[in-house]
C-alpha positions in Angstrom: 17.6 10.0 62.1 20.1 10.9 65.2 23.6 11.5 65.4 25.7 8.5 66.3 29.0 10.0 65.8 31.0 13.4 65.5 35.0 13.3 64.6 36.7 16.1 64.0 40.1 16.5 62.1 42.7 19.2 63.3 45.3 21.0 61.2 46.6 22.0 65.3 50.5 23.1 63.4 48.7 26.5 62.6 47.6 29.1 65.4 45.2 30.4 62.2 44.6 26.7 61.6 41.2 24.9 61.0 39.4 22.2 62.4 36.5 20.3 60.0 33.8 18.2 61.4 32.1 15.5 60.4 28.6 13.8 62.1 27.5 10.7 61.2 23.8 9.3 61.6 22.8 6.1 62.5 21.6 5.8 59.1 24.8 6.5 57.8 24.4 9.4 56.1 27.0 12.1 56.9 27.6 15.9 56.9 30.6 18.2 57.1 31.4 21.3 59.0 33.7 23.2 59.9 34.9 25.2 63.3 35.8 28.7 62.9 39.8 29.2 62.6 42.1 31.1 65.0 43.0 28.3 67.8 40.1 26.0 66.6 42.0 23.4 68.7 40.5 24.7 71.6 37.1 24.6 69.8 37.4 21.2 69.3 38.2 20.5 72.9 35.0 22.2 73.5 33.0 20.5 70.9 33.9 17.1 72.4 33.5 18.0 76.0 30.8 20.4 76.1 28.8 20.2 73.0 29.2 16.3 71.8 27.8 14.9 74.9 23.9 16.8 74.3 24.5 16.2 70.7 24.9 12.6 70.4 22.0 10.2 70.1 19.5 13.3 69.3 17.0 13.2 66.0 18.0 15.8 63.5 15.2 14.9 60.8 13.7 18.2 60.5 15.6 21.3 60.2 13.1 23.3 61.7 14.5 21.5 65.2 18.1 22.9 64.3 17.5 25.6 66.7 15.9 24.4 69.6 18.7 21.8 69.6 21.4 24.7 69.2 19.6 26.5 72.1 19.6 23.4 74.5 23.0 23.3 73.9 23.6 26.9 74.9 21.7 27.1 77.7 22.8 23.6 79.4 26.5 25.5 78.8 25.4 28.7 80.6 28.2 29.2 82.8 30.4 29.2 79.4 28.5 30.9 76.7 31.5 32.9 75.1 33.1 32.5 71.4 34.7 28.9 72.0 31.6 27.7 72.4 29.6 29.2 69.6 32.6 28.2 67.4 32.2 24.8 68.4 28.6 24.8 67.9 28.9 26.0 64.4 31.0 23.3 63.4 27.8 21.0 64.4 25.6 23.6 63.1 27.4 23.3 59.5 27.8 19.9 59.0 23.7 18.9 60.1 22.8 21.4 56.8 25.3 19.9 55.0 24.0 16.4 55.8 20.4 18.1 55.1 21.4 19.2 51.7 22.8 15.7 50.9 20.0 14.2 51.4 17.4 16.5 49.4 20.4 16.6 46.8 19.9 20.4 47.2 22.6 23.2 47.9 21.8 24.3 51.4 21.1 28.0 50.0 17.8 26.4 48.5 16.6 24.6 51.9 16.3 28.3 53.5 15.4 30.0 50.0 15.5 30.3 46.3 18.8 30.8 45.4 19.1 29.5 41.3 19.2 33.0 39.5 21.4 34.9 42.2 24.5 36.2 41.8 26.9 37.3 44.1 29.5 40.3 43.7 32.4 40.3 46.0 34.9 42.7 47.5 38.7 41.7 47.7 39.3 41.9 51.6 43.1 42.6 52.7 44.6 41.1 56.0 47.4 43.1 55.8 48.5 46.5 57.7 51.7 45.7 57.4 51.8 46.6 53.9 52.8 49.9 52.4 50.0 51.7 50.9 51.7 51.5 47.2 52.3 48.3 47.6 48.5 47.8 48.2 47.5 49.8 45.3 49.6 47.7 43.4 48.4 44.6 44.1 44.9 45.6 43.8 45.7 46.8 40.6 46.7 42.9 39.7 43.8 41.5 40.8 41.7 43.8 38.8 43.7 43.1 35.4 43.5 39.4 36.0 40.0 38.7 38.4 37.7 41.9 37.2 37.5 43.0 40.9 35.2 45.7 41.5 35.2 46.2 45.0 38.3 46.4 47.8 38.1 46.5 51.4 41.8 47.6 52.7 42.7 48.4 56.4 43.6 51.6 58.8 45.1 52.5 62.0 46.0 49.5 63.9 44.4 46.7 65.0 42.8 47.6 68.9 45.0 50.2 68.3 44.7 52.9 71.0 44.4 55.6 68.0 47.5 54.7 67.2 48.2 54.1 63.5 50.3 50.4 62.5 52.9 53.3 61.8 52.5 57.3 61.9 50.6 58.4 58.6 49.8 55.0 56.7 45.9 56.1 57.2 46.2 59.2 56.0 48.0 58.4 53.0 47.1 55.0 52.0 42.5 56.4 52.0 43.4 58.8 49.1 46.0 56.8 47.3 43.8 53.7 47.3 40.6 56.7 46.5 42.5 58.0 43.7 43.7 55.1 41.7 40.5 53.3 42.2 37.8 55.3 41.3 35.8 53.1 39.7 35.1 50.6 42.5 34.0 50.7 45.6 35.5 51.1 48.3 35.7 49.6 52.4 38.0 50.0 55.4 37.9 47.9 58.3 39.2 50.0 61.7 39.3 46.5 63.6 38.4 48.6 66.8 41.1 50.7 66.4 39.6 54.8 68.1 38.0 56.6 70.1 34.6 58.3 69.1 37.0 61.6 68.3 39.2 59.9 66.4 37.0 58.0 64.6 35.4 60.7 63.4 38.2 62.7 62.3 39.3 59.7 60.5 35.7 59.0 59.1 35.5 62.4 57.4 38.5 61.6 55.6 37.0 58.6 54.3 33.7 60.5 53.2 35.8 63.2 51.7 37.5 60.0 49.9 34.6 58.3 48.7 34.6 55.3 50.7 31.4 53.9 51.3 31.8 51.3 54.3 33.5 52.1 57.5 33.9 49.2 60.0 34.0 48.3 63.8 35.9 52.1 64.0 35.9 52.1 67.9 36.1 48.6 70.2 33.5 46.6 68.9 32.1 46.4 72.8 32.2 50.3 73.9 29.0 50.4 72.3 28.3 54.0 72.8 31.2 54.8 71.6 30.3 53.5 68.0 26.5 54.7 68.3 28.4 58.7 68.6 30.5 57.7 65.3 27.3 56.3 63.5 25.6 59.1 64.5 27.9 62.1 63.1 28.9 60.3 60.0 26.7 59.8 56.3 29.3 56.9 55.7 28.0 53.3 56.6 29.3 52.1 60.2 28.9 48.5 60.4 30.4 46.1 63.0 29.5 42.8 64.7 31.9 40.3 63.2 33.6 39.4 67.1 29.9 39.2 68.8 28.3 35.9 69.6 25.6 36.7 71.8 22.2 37.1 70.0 21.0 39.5 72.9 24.3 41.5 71.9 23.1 41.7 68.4 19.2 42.6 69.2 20.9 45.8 70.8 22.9 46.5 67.6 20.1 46.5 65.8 17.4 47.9 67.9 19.5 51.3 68.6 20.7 51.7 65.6 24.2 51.3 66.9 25.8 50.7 63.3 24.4 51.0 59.6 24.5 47.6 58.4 25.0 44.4 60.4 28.5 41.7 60.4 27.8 38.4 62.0 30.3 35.7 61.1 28.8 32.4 60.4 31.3 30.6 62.4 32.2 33.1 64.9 28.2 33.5 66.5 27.8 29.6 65.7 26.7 28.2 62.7 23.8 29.3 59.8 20.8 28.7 61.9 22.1 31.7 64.1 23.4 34.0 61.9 19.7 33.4 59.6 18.2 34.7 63.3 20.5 37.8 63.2 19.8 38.5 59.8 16.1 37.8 59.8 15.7 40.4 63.0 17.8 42.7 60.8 15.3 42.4 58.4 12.6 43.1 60.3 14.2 46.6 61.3 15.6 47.1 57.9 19.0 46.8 58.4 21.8 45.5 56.1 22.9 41.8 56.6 26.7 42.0 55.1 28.4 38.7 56.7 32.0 38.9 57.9 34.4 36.2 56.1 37.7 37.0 56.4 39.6 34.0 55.5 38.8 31.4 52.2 38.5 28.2 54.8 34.8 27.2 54.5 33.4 30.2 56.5 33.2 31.7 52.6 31.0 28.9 51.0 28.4 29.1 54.3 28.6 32.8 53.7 27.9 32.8 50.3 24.7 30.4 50.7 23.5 32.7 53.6 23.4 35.5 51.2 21.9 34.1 48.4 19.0 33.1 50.7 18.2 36.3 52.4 16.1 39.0 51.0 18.3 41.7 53.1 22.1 40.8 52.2 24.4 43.5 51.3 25.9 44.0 47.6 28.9 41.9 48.8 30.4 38.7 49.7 33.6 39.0 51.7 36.9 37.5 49.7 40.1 37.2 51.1 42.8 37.7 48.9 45.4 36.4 51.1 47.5 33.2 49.8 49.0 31.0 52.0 51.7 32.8 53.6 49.2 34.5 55.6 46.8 31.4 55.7 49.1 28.5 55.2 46.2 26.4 56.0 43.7 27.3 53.3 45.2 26.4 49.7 44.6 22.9 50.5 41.2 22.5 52.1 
């Protein structure tokens, strides 16, 4: 069984648009993907220039080939081995399980493990720093009376912020309002690479004193140092990883320590087969597999059959809880 064709289809009007792909055997049996969002036009270029012409025309039979094939791939693209390309690839990636799981009329969760009896809790995951922090306590409140939400993740400082905050005192305020009126959940902040070490800490001890349990990507995700000092002074879980495609990159995370619990995105490192890596060497060091999914295009389904099918996933499945005017894109896909 070998790929005869790949076609891809574009919604290019959106800069947070989406791209899904779709292989087709010369058996004609078919799979769909998807490329991760955020510019995934240029993705697509890069799937039909760079990745399409050592796809096509190769057997995809067995599974256990997925990554050797994946590899080849990489390597032939050497000179370009940054995130365009692993987003591309995971747009191949996704669609040849999805083709896999077609066939054996299985979900794709069962062809890596036994996934029948698990359930998966989720935390509500907010984009937005441009809201107030009562705003965001009300609207958390909603989804709790109507969804039975247990779990929030909700954001501070500003995004590769210089230790600046989106504007002066949101942090401060907004970790114990969001502490206090939600006491019974738990609770996450995402930093999006926002501090120095310093800062970071400062800013973490407020979250311990707080309660909240998960603290992520505080510094830039690549001064890795940087977060090593903040994992190292703090009882709160640092995680990170989400922007990183390079599995050499994450074998560092992991081997030093450098956060608590590991973030690889699906689409972002390129596609299950890599993330499963990731997760399994995680495993291996006992370290905390929590995906990053930030946005409800398909990146949530892969992420929820990646961690129903590991033995180390964290409590939580990420859920976006923006609508479309953030995503204007997703509603309909």
């Amino acid at each position: 069984m070998k790929i005869s064709k790949i076609e891809t289809f574009t919604d290019s009007k959106f800069i947070k648009g989406v791209t899904l792909v779709k292989i087709t055997t010369d058996t004609d049996d078919i799979g769909w993907g998807q490329i991760s969002p955020y510019y995934s036009d240029i993705s697509t270029l890069v799937l039909h220039r760079q990745v399409a012409p050592f796809i096509i025309g190769k057997d995809i039979s067995n599974l256990k080939d997925l990554g050797n094939l994946l590899d080849i791939v990489y390597d032939k693209q050497h000179k370009f081995p940054g995130t365009f390309m692993c987003r591309a690839l995971g747009g191949i990636d996704t669609a040849i399980w999805d083709l896999h799981g077609r066939l054996k009329e299985k979900p794709v969760c069962d062809l890596i493990g036994n996934c029948k009896t698990k359930k998966i809790r989720v935390y509500g995951s907010s984009m937005k720093r441009q809201i107030t922090p009562k705003n965001e306590v009300e609207r958390f409140k909603k989804l709790v009376d109507e969804y039975g939400f247990t779990a929030f993740k909700f954001r501070i400082g500003s995004e590769v912020g210089r230790n600046r905050d989106e504007w002066e005192g949101r942090t401060e305020e907004i970790i114990p309002l969001i502490s206090k009126n939600f006491q019974s959940c738990d609770l996450l902040v995402d930093a999006n690479s926002c501090y120095t070490p310093s800062k970071a800490i400062e800013i973490g001890k407020i979250l311990e004193a707080n309660g909240i349990i998960h603290y992520e990507e505080p510094c830039p995700y690549w001064e890795h140092e940087w977060t090593k000092e903040v994992t190292d002074s703090l009882k709160i879980d640092v995680t990170g990883g989400e922007q990183d495609n390079s599995l050499t990159i994450f074998k560092k995370y992991i081997n030093e320590k450098i956060v608590n619990i590991i973030q690889p995105d699906v689409l972002y490192l390129g596609g299950i087969e890599r993330t499963l890596r990731v997760a399994m060497y995680a495993k291996q060091n006992n370290m905390i597999c929590t995906p990053h999914a930030a946005n409800m295009s398909l990146v949530t389904i892969f992420t929820l059959h990646l961690l129903a099918s590991i033995e180390n996933a964290g409590p939580y499945l990420e859920y976006s809880i923006e609508g479309e005017d953030f995503y204007p894109w997703q509603n309909n896909i």
